[in-house]
C-alpha positions in Angstrom: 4.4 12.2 14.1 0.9 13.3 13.2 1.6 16.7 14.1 4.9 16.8 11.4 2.7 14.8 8.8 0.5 17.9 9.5 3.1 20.5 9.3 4.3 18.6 5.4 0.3 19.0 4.2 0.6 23.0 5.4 3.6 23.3 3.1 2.0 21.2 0.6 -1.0 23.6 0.8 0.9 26.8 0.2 2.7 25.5 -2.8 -0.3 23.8 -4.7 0.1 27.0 -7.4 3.7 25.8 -8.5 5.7 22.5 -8.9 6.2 20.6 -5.9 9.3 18.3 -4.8 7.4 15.8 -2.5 10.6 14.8 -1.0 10.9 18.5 0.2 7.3 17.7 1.6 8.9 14.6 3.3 11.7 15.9 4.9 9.1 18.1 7.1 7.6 15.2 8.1 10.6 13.4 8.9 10.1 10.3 6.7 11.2 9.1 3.4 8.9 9.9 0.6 8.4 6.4 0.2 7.3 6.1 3.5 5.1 9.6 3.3 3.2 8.5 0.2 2.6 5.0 1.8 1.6 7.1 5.5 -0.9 9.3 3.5 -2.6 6.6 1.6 -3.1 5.0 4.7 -4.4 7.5 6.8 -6.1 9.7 3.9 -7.6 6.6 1.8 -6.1 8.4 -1.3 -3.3 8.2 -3.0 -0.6 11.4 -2.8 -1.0 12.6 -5.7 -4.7 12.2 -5.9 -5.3 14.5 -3.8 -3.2 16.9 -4.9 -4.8 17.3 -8.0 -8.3 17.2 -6.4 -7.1 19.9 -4.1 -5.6 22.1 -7.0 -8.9 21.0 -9.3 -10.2 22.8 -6.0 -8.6 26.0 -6.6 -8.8 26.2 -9.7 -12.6 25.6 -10.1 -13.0 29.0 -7.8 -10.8 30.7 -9.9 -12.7 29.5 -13.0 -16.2 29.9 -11.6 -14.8 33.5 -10.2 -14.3 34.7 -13.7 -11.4 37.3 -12.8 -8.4 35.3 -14.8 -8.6 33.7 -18.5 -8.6 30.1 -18.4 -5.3 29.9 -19.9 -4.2 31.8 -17.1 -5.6 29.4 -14.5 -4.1 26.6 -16.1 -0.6 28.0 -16.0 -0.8 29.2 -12.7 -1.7 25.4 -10.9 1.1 24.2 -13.4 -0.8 23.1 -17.1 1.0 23.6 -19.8 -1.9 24.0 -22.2 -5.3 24.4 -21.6 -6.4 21.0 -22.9 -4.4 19.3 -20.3 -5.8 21.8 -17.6 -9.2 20.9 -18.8 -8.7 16.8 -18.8 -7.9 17.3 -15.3 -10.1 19.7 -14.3 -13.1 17.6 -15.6 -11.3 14.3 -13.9 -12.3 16.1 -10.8 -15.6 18.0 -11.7 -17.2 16.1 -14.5 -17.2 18.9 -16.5 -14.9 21.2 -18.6 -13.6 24.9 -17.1 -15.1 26.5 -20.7 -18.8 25.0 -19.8 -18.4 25.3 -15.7 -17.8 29.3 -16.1 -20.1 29.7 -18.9 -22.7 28.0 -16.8 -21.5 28.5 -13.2 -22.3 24.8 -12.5 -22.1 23.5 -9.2 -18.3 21.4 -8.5 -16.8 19.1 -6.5 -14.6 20.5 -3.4 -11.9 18.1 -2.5 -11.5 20.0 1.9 -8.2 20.5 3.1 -7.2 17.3 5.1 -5.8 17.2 8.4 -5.0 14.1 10.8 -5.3 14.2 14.0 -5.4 11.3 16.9 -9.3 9.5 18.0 -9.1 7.4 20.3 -11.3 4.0 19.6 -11.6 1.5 22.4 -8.9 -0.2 24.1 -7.2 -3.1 22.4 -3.9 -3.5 22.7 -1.5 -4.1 19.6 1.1 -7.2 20.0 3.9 -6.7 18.6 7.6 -7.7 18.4 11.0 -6.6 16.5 12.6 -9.2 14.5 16.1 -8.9 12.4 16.3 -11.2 9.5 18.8 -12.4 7.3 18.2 -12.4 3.5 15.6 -14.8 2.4 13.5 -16.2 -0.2 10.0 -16.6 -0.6 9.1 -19.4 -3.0 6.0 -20.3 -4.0 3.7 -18.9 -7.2 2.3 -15.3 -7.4 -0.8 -13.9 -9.1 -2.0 -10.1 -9.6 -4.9 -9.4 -7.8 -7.0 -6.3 -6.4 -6.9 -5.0 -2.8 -9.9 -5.5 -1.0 -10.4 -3.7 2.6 -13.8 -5.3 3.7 -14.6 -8.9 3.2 -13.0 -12.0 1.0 -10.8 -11.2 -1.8 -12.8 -13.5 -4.3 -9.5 -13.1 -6.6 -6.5 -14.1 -3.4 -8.9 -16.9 -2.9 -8.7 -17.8 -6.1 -5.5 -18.1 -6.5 -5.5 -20.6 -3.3 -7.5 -22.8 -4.7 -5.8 -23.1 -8.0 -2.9 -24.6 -5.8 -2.7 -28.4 -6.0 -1.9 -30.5 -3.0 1.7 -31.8 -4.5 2.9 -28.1 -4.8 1.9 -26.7 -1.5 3.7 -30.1 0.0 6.4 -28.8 -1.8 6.3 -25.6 -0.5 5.8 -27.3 3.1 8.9 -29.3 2.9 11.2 -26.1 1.5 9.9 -23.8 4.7 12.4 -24.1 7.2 12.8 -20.6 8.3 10.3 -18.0 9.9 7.6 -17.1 9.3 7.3 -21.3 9.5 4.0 -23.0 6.8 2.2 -21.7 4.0 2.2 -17.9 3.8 1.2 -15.2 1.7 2.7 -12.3 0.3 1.7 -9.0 -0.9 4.1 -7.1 -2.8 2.5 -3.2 -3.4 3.1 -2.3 -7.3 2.1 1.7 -6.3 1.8 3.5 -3.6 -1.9 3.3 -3.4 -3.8 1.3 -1.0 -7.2 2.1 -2.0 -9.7 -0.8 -2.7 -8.7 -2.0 -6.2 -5.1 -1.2 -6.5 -3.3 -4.1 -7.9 -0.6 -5.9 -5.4 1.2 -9.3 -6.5 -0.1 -12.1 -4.5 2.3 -14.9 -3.5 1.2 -17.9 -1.8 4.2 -19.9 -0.6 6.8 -20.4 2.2 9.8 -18.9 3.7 13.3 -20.4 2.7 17.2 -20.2 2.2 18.8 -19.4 -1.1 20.1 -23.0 -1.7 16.3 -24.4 -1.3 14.9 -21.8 -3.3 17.8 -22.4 -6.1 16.7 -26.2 -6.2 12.9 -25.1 -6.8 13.9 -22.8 -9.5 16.1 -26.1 -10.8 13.1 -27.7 -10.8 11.2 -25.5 -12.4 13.9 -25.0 -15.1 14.0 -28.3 -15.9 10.3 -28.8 -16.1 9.5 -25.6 -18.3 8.4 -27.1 -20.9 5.4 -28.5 -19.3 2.0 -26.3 -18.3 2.8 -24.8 -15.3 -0.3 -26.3 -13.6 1.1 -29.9 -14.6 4.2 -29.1 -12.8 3.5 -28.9 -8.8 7.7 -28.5 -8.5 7.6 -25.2 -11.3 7.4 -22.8 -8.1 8.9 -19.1 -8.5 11.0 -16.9 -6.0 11.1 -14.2 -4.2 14.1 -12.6 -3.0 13.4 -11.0 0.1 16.8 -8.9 1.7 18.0 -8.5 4.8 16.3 -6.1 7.5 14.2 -5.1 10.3 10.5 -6.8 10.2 7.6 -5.9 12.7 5.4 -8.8 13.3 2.3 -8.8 15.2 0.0 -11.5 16.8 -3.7 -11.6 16.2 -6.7 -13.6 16.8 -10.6 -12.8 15.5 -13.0 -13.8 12.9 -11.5 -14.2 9.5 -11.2 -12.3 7.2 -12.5 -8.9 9.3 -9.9 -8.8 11.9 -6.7 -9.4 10.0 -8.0 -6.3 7.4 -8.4 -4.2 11.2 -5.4 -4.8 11.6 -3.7 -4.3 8.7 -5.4 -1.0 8.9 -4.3 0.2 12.5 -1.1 -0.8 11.9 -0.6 2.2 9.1 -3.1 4.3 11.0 -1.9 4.0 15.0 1.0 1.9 15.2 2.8 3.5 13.0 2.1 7.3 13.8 2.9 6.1 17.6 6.1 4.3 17.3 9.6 5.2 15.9 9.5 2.9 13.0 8.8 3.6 9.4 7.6 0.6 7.1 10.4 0.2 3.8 10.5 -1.2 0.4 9.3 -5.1 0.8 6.7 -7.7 0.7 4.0 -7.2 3.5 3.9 -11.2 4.8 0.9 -13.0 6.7 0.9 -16.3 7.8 -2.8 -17.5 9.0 -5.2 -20.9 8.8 -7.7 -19.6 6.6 -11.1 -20.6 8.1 -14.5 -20.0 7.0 -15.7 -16.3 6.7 -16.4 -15.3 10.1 -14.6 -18.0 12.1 -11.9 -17.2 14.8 -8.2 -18.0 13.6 -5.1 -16.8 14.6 -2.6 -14.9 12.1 0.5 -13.5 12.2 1.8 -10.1 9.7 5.0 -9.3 9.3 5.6 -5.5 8.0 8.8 -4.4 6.7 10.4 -1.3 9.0 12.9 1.1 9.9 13.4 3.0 12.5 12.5 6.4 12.2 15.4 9.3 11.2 16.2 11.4 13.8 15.5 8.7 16.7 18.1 7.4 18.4 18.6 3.6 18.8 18.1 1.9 22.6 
């Protein structure tokens, strides 16, 4: 798979002067677009179209700094309209305008052409299984907060805490499907996964539509009191039906579940015929103190790969 996610960013390269159909770009390497801009900001640490501009902004400063074309004519050519949009994205990239980088050849910022390719780090085995699920519902109560790679997420943990005890018994007694307990949920708003892109957070529990139609009963009936007066006032979720890949783990919390989470987009994926799809990334774990060995389970939404024949 890495070599046909290689094979898209060659294409990608030799069309960065004109208008580019990234589903074209996906096709080569096999995937959805969804799945290739979710791929890429996994294994780059950018988002798609980030570095497409930083790789144009590339260009383009060596054609500014090279003085041979009008700046006008730079802009059309990497696909400006006017040079005042050109310029906003050129000095996004550079710090600097292209009027003031030519007139004083000032050193730029070079965004290199990215490969992937396969390194091999240590030896431990990924646990995984395939699970088919019916529709569900997750119900429970959500809050927007930043993704964080390394350490606690002061703002998830926040949200935890804000929970009292009489709604997350209530959550406990609607759970009767699996993932079984209190879970979490992280719905992606973009495509990016870099540090600081907002998800929605969900703490809550996995359930049937009848259960989950009571809570939003409940809630309905109780909406005109603050929702932190009203433990039954829980949201939902609707989760549909499909093909989940769920995968044991056990280290120091938070550091091993984020490892994971990361080799998951980064090995599993390019190594096995499955593709992650549209829906909410789940994770159910006894959070401990930072540091402290727990065991956790994540459930990633998939498909299997186009072009690969079922077993």
């Amino acid at each position: 798979m890495l070599e046909r996610m290689n094979q898209a960013l060659d294409y990608l390269e030799a069309r960065l002067d004109q208008e580019v159909d990234m589903a074209d770009v996906a096709r080569i390497a096999a995937v959805s677009e969804y799945h290739f801009r979710r791929l890429f900001s996994a294994l780059a640490g950018m988002p798609l179209p980030v570095y497409v501009r930083r790789r144009r902004m590339t260009l383009a400063g060596a054609e500014v700094l090279a003085g041979e074309l009008t700046l006008l004519d730079v802009a059309v050519r990497y696909g400006y309209g006017s040079g005042e949009a050109f310029a906003r994205a050129f000095r996004s990239v550079h710090g600097i305008g292209p009027g003031e980088a030519r007139r004083t050849g000032s050193v730029l910022t070079a965004q290199p052409r990215m490969s992937f390719r396969v390194v091999v780090e240590g030896s431990t085995a990924m646990r995984y299984r395939i699970v088919e699920k019916e529709p569900f519902r997750v119900v429970g109560r959500k809050a927007r907060v930043p993704l964080v790679h390394d350490g606690i997420n002061a703002a998830a943990e926040a949200h935890l805490e804000s929970l009292d005890t009489r709604a997350i018994v209530r959550m406990k007694e609607l759970s009767d499907r699996e993932p079984e307990g209190i879970l979490s949920a992280v719905v992606h708003l973009t495509d990016s996964r870099e540090d600081g892109a907002e998800v929605d957070y969900w703490i809550g529990a996995a359930t049937g539509p009848e259960a989950a139609a009571e809570a939003r009963d409940a809630r309905d009936a109780l909406e005109s009191v603050p929702v932190l007066e009203s433990p039954a006032a829980l949201e939902s979720l609707d989760v549909p039906a499909g093909t989940w890949a769920v995968f044991d783990n056990h280290g120091p919390y938070p550091s091993a579940l984020q490892e994971l989470w990361r080799d998951v987009f980064t090995h599993w994926f390019p190594s096995n015929p499955y593709v992650s799809r549209p829906g909410p990334e789940l994770l159910l774990t006894q959070p401990v103190e930072s540091g402290a060995e727990t065991d956790s389970q994540l459930w990633i939404p998939v498909e299997r790969r186009r072009g690969i024949a079922e077993a």
